[in-house]
C-alpha positions as CSV (number, residue, x, y, z in Angstrom):
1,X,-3.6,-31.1,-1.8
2,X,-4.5,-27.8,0.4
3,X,-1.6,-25.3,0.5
4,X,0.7,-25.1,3.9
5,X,0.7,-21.8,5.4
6,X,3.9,-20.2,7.1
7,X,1.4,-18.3,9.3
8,X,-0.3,-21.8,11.0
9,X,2.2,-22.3,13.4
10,X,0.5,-21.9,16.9
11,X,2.6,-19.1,17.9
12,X,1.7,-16.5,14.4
13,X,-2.2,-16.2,16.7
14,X,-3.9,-13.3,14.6
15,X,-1.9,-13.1,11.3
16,X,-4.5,-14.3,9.2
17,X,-4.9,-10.7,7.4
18,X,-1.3,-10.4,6.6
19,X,-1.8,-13.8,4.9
20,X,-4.3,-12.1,2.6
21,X,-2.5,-9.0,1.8
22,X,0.6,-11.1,1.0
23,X,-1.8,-12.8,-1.5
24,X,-3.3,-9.6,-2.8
25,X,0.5,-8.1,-3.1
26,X,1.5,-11.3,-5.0
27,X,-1.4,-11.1,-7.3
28,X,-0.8,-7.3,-7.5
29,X,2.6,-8.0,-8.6
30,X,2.1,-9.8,-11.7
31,X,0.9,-6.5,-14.1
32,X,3.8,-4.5,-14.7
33,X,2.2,-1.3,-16.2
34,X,2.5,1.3,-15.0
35,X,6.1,1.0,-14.1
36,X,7.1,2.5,-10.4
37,X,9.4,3.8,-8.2
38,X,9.5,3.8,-4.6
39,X,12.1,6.0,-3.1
40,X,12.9,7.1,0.9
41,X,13.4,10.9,0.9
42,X,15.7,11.7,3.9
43,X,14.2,13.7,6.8
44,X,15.0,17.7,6.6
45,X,13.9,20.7,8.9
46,X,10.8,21.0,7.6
47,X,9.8,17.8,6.8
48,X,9.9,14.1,8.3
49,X,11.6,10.8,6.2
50,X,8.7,10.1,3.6
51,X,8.7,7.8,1.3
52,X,7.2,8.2,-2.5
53,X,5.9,6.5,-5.2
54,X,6.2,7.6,-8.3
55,X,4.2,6.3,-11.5
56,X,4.4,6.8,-15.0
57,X,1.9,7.8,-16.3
58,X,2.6,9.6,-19.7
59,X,-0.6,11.0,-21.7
60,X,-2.7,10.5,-18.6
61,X,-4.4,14.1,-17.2
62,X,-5.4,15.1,-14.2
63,X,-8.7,14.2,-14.7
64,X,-7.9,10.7,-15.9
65,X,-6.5,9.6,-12.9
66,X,-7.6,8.7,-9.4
67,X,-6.0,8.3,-6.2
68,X,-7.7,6.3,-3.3
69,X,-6.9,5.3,0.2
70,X,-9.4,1.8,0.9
71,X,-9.3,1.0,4.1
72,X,-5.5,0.0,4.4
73,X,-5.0,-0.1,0.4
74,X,-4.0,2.9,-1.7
75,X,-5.3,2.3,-5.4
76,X,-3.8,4.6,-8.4
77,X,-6.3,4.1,-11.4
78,X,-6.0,5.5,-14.7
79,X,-9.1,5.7,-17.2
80,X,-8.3,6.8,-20.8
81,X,-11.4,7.3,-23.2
82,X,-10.7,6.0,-26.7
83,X,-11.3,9.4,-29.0
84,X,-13.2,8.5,-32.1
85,X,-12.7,11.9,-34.0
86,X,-8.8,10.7,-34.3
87,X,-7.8,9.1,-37.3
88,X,-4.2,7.4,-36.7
89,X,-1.9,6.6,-39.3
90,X,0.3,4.2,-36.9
91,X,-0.8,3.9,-33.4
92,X,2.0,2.6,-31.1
93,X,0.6,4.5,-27.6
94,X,-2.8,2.6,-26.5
95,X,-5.3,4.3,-24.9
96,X,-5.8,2.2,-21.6
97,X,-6.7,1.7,-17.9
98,X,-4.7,0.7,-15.3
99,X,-5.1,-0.1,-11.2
100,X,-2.3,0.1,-9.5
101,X,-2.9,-0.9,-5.4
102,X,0.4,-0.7,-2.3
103,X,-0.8,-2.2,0.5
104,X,-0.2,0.0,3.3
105,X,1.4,-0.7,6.9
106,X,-0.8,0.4,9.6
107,X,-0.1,4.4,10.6
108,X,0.9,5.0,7.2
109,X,-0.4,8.6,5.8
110,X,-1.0,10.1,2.3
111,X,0.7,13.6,2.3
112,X,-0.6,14.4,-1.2
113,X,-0.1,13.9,-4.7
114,X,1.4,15.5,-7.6
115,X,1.7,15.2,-11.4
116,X,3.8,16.7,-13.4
117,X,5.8,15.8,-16.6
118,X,4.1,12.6,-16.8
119,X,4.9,11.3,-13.3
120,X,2.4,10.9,-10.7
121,X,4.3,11.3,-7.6
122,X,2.4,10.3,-4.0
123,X,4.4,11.3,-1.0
124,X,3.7,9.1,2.4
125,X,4.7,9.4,6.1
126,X,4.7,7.1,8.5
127,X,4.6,8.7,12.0
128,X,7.1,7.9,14.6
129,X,6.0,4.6,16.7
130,X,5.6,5.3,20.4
131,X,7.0,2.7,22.0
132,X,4.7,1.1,24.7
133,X,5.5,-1.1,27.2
134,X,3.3,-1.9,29.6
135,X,3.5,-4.4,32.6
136,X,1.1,-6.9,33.0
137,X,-0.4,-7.8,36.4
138,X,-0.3,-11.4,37.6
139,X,-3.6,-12.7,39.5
140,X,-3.8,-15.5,41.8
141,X,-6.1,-18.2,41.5
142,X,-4.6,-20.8,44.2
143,X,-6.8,-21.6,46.9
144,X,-5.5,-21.8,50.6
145,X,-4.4,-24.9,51.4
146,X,-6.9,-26.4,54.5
147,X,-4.8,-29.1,55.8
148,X,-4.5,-29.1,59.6
């Protein structure tokens, strides 16, 4: 039995991409580590709304993580290496990797990214829509009517 989707009704035309990211988000959704925020920062002088994400990512450096935008995709990773010198007595903090992906709307920009105490924070803007409206010319394709 094939699966119904929402977006085959003859008047979604071109939606098939949003299908997939839906698919990607709801795949993405399962892994719960890191844990995140998202938050809306209100608009000041100097600055537009934003919105930021903010990861934690406790005993992760600088250099251990990597922030990505792929195509419409921004992709956090996280790469610990296991340190062999190290000899633990109990060890409750593991040593792992993580991908982390938010599927961006289009116009969406990175503003930059910052760590500090163990958060990653990555702040985004998305620009002011122009709003377009645009009329659309109607041609005629009757022929003259030759009855005399």
């Amino acid at each position: 039995m094939s699966r119904q989707s929402p977006f085959g009704h003859p008047f979604l035309l071109g939606f098939d991409e949003i299908e997939q990211a839906l698919d990607r988000v709801a795949k993405a959704a399962a892994d719960g580590y890191p844990p995140y925020n998202i938050e809306r920062l209100p608009r000041t002088d100097r600055e537009p709304e934003r919105l930021r994400i903010t990861l934690a990512v406790a005993g992760f450096t600088r250099d251990q993580l990597d922030v990505t935008l792929e195509e419409s995709q921004l992709v956090i990773r996280g790469r610990q290496n296991e340190d062999k010198t190290r000899q633990f007595l109990h060890r409750g903090i593991a040593a792992r990797q993580f991908q982390r992906t938010f599927l961006l709307a289009d116009g969406m920009e990175v503003l930059g990214a910052d760590l500090s105490n163990g958060l990653l924070s990555i702040d985004l803007v998305r620009p002011e829509p122009e709003r377009v409206i645009r009329k659309i010319e109607i041609a005629s394709s009757d022929k003259p009517n030759r009855s005399a």
